[in-house]
PLY file of the C-alpha trace (Angstrom):
ply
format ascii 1.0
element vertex 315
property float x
property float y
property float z
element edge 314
property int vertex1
property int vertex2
end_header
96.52 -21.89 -84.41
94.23 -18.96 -84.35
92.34 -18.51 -80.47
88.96 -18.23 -82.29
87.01 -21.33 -83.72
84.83 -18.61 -85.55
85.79 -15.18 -86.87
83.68 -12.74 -89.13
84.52 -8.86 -90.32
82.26 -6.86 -92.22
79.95 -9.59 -93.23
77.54 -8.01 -95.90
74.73 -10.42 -98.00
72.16 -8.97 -100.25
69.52 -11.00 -102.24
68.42 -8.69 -104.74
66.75 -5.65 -103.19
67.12 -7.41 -99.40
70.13 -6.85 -96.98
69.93 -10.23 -94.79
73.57 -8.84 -93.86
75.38 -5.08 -93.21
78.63 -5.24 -91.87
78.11 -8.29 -88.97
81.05 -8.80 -87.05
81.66 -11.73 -84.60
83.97 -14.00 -82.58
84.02 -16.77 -81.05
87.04 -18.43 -78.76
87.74 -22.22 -79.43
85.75 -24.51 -76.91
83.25 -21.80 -76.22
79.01 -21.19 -76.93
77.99 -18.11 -79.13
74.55 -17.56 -78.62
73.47 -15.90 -82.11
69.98 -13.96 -81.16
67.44 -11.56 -83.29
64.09 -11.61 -84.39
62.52 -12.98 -87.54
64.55 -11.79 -90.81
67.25 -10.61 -88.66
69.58 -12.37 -90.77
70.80 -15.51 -88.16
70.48 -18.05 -90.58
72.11 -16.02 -93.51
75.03 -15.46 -91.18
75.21 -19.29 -90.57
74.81 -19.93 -94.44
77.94 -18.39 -94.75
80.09 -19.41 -92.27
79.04 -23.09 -93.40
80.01 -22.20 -97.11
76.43 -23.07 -98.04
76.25 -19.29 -99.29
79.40 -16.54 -100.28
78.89 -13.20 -98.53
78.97 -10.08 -101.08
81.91 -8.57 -98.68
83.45 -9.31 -95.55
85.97 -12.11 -94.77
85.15 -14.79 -92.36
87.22 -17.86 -90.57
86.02 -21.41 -89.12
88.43 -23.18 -87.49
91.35 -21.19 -88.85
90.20 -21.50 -92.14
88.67 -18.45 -95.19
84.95 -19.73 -95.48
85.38 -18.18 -99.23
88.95 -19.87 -100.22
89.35 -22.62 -98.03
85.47 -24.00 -98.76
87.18 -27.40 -98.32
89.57 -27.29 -95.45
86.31 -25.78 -93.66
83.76 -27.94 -94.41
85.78 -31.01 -92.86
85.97 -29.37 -89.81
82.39 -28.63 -88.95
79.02 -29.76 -88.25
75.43 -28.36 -89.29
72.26 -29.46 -86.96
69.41 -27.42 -88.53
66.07 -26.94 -86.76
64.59 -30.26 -88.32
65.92 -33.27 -88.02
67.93 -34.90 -90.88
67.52 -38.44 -90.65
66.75 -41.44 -92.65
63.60 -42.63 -90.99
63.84 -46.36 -92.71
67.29 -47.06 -91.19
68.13 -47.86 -87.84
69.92 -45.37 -85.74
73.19 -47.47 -85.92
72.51 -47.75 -89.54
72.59 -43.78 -89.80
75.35 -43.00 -87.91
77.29 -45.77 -89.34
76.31 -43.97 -93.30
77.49 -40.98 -92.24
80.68 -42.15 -91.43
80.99 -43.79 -94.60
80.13 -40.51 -95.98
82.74 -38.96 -94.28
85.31 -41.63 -95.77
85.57 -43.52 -92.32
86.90 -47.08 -92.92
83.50 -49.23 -92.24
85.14 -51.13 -88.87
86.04 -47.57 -87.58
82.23 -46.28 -88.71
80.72 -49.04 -86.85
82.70 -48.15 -83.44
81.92 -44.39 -83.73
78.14 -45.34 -84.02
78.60 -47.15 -80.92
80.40 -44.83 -78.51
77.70 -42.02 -80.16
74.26 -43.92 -79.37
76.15 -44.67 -75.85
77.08 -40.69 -75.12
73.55 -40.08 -76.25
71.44 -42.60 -74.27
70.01 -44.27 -77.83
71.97 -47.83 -77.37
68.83 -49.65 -76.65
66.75 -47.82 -79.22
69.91 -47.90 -82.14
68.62 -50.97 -83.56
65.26 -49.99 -84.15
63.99 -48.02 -87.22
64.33 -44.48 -86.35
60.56 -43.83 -87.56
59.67 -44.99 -84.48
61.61 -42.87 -82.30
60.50 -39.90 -80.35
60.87 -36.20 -81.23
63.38 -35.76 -78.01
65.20 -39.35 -79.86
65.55 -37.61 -83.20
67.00 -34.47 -82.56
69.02 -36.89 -80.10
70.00 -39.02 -82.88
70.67 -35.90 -85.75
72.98 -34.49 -83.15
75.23 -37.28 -82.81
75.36 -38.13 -86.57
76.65 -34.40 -87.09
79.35 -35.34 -84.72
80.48 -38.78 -86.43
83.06 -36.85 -87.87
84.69 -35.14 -84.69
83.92 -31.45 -85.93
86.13 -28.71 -84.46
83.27 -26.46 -84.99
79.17 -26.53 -84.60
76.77 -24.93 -85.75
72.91 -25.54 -83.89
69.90 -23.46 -85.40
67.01 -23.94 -83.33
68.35 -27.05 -81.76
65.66 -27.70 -79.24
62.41 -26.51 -81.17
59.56 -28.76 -80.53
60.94 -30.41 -77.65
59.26 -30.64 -73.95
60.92 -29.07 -71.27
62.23 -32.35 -70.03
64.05 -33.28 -73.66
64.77 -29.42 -73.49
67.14 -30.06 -70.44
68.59 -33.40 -71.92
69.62 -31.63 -74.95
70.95 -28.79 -73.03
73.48 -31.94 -71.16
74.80 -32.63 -74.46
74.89 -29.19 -75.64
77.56 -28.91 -72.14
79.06 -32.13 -73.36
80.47 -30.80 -76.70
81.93 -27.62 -74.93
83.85 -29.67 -72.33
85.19 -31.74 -75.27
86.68 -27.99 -76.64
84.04 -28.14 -79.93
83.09 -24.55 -80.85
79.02 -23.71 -80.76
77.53 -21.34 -82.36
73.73 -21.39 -81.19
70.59 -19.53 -82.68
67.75 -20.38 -80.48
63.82 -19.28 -80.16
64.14 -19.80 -76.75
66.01 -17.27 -74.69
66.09 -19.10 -71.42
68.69 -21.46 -73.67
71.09 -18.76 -74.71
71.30 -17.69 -70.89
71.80 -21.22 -69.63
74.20 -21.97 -72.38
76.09 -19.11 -74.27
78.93 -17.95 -73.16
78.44 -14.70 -75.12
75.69 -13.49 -76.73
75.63 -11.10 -80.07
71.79 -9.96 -80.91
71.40 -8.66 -84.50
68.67 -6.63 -85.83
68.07 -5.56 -89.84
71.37 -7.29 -90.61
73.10 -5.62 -88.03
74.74 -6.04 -84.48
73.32 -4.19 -81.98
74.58 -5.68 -78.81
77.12 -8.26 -77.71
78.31 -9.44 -74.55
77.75 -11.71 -71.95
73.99 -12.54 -70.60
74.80 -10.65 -67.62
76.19 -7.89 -69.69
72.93 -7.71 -71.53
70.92 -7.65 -68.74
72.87 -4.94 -67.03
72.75 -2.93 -69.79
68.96 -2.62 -69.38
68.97 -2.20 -66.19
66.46 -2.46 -63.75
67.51 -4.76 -60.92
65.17 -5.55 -58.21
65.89 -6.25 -54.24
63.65 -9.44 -53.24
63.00 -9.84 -49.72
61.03 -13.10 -47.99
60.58 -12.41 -44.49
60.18 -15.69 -42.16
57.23 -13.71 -40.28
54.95 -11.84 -42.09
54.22 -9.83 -39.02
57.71 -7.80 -39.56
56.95 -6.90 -43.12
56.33 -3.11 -41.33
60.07 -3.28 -39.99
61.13 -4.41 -43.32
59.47 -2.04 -45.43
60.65 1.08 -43.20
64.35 -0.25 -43.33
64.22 -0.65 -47.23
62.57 2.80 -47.24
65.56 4.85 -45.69
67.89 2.98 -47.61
66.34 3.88 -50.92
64.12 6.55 -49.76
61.26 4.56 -51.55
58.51 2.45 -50.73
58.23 -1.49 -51.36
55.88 -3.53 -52.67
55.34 -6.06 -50.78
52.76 -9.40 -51.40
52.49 -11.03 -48.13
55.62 -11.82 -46.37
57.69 -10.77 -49.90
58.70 -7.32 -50.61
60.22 -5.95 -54.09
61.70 -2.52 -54.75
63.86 -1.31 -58.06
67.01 0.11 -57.70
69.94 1.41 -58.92
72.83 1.12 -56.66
74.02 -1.89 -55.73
75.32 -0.58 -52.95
71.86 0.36 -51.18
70.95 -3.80 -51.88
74.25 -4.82 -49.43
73.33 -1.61 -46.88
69.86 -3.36 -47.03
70.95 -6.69 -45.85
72.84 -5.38 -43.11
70.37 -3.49 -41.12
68.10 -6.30 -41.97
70.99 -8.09 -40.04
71.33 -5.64 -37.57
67.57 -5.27 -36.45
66.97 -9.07 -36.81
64.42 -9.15 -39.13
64.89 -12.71 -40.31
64.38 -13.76 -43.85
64.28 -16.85 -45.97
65.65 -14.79 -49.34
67.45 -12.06 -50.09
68.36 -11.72 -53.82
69.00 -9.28 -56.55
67.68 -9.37 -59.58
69.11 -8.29 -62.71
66.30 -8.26 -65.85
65.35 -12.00 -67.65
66.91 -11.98 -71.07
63.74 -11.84 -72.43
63.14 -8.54 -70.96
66.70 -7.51 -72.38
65.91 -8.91 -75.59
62.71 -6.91 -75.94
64.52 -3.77 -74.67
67.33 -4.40 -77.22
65.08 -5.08 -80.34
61.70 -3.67 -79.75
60.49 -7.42 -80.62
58.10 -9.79 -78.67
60.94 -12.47 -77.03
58.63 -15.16 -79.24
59.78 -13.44 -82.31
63.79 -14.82 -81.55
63.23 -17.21 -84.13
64.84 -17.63 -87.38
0 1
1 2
2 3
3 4
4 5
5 6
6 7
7 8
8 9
9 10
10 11
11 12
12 13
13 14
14 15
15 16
16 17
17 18
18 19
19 20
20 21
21 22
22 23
23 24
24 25
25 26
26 27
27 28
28 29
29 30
30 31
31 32
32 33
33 34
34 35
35 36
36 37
37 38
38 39
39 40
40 41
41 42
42 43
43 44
44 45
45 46
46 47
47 48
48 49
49 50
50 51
51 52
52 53
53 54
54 55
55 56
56 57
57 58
58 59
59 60
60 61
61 62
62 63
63 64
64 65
65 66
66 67
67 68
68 69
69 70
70 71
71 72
72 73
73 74
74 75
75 76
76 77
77 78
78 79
79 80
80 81
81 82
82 83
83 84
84 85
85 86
86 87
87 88
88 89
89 90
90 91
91 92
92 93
93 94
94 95
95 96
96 97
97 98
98 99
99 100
100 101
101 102
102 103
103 104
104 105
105 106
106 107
107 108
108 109
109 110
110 111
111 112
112 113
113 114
114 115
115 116
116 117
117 118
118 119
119 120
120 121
121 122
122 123
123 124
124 125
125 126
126 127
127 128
128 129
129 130
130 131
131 132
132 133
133 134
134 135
135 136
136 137
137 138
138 139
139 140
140 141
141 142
142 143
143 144
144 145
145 146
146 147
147 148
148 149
149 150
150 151
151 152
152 153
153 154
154 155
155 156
156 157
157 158
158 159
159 160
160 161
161 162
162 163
163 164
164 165
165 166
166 167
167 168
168 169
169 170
170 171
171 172
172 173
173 174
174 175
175 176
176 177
177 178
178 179
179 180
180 181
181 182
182 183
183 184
184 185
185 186
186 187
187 188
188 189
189 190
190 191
191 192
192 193
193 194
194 195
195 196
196 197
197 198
198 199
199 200
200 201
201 202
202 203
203 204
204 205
205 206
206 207
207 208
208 209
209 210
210 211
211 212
212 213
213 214
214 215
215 216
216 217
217 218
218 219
219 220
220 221
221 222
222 223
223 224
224 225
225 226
226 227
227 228
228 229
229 230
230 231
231 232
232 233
233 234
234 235
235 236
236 237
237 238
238 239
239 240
240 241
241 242
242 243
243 244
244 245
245 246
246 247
247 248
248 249
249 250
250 251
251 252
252 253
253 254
254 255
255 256
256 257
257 258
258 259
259 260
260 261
261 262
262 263
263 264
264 265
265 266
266 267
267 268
268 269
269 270
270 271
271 272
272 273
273 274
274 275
275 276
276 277
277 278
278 279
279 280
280 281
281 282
282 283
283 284
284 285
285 286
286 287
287 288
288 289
289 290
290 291
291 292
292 293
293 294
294 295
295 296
296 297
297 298
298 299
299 300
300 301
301 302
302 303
303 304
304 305
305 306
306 307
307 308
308 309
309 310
310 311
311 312
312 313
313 314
């Protein structure tokens, strides 16, 4: 069994006089969360198109789940799920009644069906609401609900573009739960997101492609180290020693702070001068309630990376 629920060489897609794809390469390890990033037209959703066998690439070879997307269509397509950015579901049926057609769908005996939908609308807080109509469930509900129906069939593999677009914060964070949920159960994610505070809190890597090509890949701390630009922090308990502070951050780094009441912020370069920083802080007992260093927001990465607005992440 091959270590990577997703694989891709040399993907290439052209629709007539448009590349969507040049080359893409990616990989994913079994059990893990890609987060798939780039601005509008990058090509994110062509990429996904393909490694779902909705679409063949022009050149290239790809693998889901140990399988060729192009000569194992089949073999593929029973071993993943697709949870696009709007919800799928049959708004006259109950949520039981959904999940319980898609396992028909997926040839599940009907007794076995009707068990999945259970332990589903249990693992995703809808029991009470899975014998209601699903018209009358809430945004947060629905994406709730066409999440667990693309997991009736136990995918090895899943693929989520734009899963949390339109939510509140609050539904944000419940989805991001379940999002957890499928990677502890060893299910392969592949995530495009609007939303870069998502890929940070839930990618384990993160490849960012721009004009149908990759132009960064790593972790999110890889990404925002290779920007640069991290920042000491400094909260002083009394605002009266922000002179004391500001000299000993001064001949570490030989520069000036800002500082905004009892808080003082400097860039710098060395990591080093952040822990000789905190020790003579230490050492002169000047006595603070935070001391952190900051590395960029993948935002700010994503804008250095790309030359695009973070908004413009969307498919």
């Amino acid at each position: 069994m091959s270590r990577y629920g997703i694989e891709a060489e040399g993907l290439s897609r052209r629709f007539g006089r448009t590349t969507a794809l040049d080359g893409v390469g990616l990989s994913v390890e079994r059990g893990r969360v890609l987060g798939l990033l780039g601005p509008n037209g990058a090509g994110k959703t062509t990429a996904i198109r393909i490694l779902a066998t909705l679409v063949r690439p022009d050149g290239g070879r790809a693998s889901v789940a140990g399988f060729d997307v192009v000569r194992q269509q089949g073999e593929v397509r029973r071993r993943i799920a697709l949870s696009g950015q709007h919800t799928s579901v049959d708004e006259e049926l109950t949520g039981r009644a959904n999940l319980i057609m898609i396992g028909r769908l997926l040839d599940l005996p009907r007794q076995q069906a009707v068990v999945r939908a259970g332990e589903l609308l249990d693992r995703f807080g809808l029991a009470e609401a899975g014998d209601r109509p699903a018209a009358g469930y809430s945004g947060g509900m629905r994406r709730r609900l066409d999440l667990a129906a693309s997991l009736v069939g136990r995918p090895e593999v899943i693929f989520l573009d734009e899963p949390s677009v339109g939510l509140d914060p609050g539904k944000r964070d419940d989805l991001w739960q379940l999002i957890r949920g499928l990677r502890a159960d060893g299910v392969t994610v592949l995530l495009t997101t609007q939303y870069l505070e998502e890929a940070d809190a839930l990618a384990d890597e993160i490849t960012v492609i721009d004009h149908g090509r990759v132009i960064a890949e790593g972790t999110p701390d890889d990404l925002k180290a290779r920007v640069g630009g991290r920042t000491v922090e400094v909260r002083l308990v009394d605002p009266a020693t922000v002179d004391q502070a500001a000299k000993i951050i001064a001949a570490v780094t030989r520069q000036r702070p800002e500082h905004t009441g009892r808080q003082l912020r400097l860039p710098i370069t060395d990591d080093a001068e952040f822990f000789e920083i905190a020790a003579r802080l230490r050492d002169e007992s000047v006595a603070v309630t935070e001391l952190a260093l900051r590395l960029p927001s993948l935002d700010e990465a994503f804008h250095a990376l790309t030359n695009a607005t973070p908004t413009e992440a969307a498919s």
